[in-house]
C-alpha positions as CSV (number, residue, x, y, z in Angstrom):
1,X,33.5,-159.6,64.6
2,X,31.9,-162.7,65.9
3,X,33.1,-164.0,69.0
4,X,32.6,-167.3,70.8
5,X,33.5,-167.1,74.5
6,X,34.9,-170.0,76.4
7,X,35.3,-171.1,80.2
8,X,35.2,-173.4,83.0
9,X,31.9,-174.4,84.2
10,X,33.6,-173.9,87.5
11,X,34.4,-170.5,87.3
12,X,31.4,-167.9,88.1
13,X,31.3,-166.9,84.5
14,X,27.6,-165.2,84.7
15,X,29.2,-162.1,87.0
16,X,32.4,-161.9,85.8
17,X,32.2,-162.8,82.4
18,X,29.1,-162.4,80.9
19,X,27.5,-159.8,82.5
20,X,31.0,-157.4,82.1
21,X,31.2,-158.0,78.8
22,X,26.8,-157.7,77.9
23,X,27.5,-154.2,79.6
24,X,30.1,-153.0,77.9
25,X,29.3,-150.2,75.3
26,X,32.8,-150.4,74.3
27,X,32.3,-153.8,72.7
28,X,28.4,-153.7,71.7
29,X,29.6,-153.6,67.6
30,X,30.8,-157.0,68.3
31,X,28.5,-160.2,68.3
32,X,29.6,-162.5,71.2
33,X,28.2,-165.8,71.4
34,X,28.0,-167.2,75.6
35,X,27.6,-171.0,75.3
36,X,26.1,-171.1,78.5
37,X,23.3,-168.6,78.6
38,X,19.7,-170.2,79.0
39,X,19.2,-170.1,74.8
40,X,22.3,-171.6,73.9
41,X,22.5,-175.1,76.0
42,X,21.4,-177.3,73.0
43,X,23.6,-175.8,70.6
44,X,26.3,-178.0,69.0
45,X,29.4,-175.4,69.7
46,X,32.1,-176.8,67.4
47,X,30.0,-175.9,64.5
48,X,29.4,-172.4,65.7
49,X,33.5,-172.1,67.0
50,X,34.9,-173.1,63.5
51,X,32.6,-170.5,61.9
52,X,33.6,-167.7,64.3
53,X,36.5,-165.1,64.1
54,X,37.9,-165.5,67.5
55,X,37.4,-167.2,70.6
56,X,37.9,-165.5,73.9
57,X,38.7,-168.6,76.6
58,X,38.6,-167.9,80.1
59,X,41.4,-170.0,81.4
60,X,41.3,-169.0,85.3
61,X,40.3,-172.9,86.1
62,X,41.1,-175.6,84.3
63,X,38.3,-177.7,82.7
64,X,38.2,-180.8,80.2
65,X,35.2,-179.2,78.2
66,X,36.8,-175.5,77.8
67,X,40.0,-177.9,76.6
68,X,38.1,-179.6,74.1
69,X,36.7,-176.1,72.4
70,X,40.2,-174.8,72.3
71,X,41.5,-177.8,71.0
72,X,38.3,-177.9,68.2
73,X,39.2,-173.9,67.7
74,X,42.8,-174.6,67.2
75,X,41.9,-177.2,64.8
76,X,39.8,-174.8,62.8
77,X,42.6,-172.4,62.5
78,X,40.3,-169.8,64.9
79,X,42.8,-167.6,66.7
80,X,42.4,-167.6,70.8
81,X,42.8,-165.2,73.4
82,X,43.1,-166.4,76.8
83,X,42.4,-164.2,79.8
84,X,42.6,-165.2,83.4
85,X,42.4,-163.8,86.8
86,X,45.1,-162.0,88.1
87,X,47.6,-164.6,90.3
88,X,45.7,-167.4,88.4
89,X,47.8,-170.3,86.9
90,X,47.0,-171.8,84.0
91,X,47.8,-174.6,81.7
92,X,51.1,-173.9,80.6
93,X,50.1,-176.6,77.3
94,X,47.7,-173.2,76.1
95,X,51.4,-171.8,75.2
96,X,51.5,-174.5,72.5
97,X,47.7,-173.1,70.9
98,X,48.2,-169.6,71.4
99,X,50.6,-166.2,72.0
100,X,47.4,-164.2,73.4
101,X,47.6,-163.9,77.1
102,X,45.9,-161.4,79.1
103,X,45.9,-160.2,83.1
104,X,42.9,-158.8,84.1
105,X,42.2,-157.5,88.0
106,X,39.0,-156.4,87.7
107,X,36.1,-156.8,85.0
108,X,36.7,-153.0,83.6
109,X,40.2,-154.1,83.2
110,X,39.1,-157.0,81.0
111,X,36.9,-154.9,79.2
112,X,39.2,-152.7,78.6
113,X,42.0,-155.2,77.7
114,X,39.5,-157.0,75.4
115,X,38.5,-154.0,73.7
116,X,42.7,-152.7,73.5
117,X,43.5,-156.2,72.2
118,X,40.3,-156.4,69.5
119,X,40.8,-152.5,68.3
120,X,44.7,-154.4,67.5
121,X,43.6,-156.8,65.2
């Protein structure tokens, strides 16, 4: 499955997001595209999000850009899943592009909730 992942440029999304999800074995057979690593900052994203399966947003902080690829997503009919920080609150308006919501405390819990709510699909 190929996944483009989403966030805040606000939120530390090279340790807690990238890295946790690079490392995880559990989601290797996956492709994930990170918009923000080094190779990928001259890429145009709304042609790569409308040709992707899913898009994983990390909605802990709110940011006009990560609003802009879920709208773009939504537009393209690619389903979402937002995850955020446990006691984080988010947009309630992602209620109106989405049902997927996860919780995470931890990065092995958003591994593991990733991989419980891809393995569902």
């Amino acid at each position: 499955m190929n996944i483009y992942v989403a966030h805040s440029n606000k939120f530390d999304y090279i340790t807690k997001l990238y890295e946790p999800i690079k490392n995880a074995k559990i989601l290797s057979n996956h492709n994930f595209f990170f918009p923000h690593d080094e190779v990928n900052k001259l890429v145009k994203t709304k042609e790569i999000i409308e040709n992707y399966d899913l898009v994983i947003a990390e909605v802990s902080l709110p940011a006009i850009g990560l609003g802009i690829e879920l709208g773009w997503a939504d537009y393209c009919n690619t389903p979402i899943l937002c995850i955020y920080e446990k006691g984080a609150k988010f947009s309630s308006s992602l209620k109106f592009i989405t049902n997927n919501f996860i919780e995470y405390d931890s990065s092995n819990d958003m591994v593991e909730k990733i991989n419980n709510f891809l393995n569902n699909l």
